[in-house]
C-alpha positions as CSV (number, residue, x, y, z in Angstrom):
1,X,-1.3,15.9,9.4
2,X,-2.3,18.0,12.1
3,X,-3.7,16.5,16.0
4,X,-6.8,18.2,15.3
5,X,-7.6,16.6,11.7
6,X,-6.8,13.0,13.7
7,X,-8.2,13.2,16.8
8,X,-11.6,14.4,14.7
9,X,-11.8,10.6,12.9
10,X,-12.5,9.8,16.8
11,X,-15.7,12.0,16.8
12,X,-18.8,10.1,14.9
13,X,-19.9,11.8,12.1
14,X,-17.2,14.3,11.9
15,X,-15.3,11.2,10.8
16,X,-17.8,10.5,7.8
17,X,-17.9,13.7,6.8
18,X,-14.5,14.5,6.8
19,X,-14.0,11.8,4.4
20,X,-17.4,12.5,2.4
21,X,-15.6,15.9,1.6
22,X,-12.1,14.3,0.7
23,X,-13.1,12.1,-2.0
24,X,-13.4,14.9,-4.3
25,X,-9.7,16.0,-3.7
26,X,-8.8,12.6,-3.3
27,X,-10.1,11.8,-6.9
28,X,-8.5,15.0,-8.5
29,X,-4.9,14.2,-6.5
30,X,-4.6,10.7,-8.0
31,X,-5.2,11.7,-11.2
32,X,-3.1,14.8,-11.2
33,X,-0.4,12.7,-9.1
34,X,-0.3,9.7,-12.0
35,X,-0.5,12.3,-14.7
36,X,2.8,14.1,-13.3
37,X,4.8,11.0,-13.8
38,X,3.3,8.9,-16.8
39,X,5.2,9.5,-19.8
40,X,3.2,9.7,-22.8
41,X,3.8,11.4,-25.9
42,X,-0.3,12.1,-26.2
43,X,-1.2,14.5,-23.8
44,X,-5.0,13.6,-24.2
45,X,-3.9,9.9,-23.0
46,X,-1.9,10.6,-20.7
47,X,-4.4,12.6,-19.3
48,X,-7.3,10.3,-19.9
49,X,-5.0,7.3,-18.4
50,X,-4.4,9.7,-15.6
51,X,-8.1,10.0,-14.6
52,X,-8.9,6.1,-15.4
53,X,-6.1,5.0,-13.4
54,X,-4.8,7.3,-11.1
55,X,-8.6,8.8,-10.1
56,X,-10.3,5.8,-10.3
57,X,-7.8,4.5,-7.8
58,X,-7.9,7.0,-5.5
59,X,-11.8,7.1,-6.0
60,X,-12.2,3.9,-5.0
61,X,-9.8,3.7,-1.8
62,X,-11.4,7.2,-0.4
63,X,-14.7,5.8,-1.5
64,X,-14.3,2.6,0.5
65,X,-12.7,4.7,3.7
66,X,-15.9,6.6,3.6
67,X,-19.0,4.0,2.9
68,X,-16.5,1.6,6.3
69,X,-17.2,4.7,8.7
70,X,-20.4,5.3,7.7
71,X,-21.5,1.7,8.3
72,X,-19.8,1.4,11.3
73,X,-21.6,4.7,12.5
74,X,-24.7,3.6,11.1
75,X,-24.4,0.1,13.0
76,X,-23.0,1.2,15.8
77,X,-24.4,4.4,16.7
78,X,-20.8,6.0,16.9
79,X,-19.4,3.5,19.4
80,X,-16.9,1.9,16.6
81,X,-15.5,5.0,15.5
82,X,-12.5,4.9,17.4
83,X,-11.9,1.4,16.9
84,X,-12.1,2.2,13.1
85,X,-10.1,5.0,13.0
86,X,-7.5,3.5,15.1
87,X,-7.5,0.7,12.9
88,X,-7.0,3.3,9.7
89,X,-3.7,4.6,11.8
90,X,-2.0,1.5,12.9
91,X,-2.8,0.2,9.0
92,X,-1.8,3.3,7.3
93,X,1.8,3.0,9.9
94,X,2.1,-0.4,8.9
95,X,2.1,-0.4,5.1
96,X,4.3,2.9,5.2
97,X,6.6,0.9,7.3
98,X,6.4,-2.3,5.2
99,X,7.1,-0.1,1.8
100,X,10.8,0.9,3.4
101,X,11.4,-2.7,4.8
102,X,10.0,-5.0,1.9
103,X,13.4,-4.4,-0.4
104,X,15.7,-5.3,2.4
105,X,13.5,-8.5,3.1
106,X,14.0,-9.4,-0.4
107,X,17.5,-8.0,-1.0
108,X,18.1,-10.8,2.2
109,X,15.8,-13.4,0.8
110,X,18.0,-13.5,-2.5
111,X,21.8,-13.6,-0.9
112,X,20.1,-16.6,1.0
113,X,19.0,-18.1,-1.9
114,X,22.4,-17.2,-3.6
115,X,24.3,-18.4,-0.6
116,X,22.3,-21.8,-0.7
117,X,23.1,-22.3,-4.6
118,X,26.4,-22.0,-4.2
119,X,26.6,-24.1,-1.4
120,X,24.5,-26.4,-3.3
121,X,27.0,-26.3,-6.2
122,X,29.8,-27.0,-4.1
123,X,28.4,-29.9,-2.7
124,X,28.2,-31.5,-5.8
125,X,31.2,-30.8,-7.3
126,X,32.9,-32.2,-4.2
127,X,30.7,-35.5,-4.4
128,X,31.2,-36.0,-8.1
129,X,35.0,-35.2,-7.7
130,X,35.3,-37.9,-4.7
131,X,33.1,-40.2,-7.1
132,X,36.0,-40.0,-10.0
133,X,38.5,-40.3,-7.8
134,X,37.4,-43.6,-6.1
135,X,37.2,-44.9,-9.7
């Protein structure tokens, strides 16, 4: 994305309709994106899936981005845009960043619980072998 196309989300009602015009493409991206990888024999479902799916999901997400500046203009008078689209940046960083680190976290979370079973395990086996050896 270019400096220009971000630094323009700064500027009130540049911002809302920048995202007014990107719902469109938005909608016809998400369905197009969906319908490149759903494999369906049927090309009418896939296609129709495609659009309920994959556009209505995209829809909805550019729809909501575009009603949240409005409002915030609206309210506001402009003074929140910033504050919005700053908010839009550091969330869109965020979630691209959790994506890449949320299969390490669990890839970790399940050698500790591994780890802990076996330790676990051992434990017992220890205990119940002391147990038949003092009888």
């Amino acid at each position: 994305m270019d400096i220009e196309l971000i630094t323009a989300y700064y500027i009130p009602f540049i911002d809302n309709m920048m995202d007014t015009l990107s719902v469109s493409p938005a909608t016809i991206a998400g369905t197009l994106l969906l319908t490149s990888v759903l494999s369906v024999d049927s090309e009418f479902i896939r296609w129709i899936t495609g659009a309920a799916a994959g556009g209505v999901a995209a829809l909805t997400v550019e729809s909501g981005s575009a009603v949240t500046r409005l409002l915030s203009t609206k309210m506001t008078a402009g003074t929140a845009t910033p504050l919005v689209a700053t908010a839009e940046n550091v969330t869109a960083v965020g979630s691209s960043l959790l994506s890449l680190l949320i299969p390490f976290v669990v890839a970790a979370a399940f050698l500790l619980l591994i780890i802990f079973i076996i330790s676990r395990l051992r434990k017992m086996r220890k205990k119940r072998r002391n147990h038949l050896m003092s009888t």
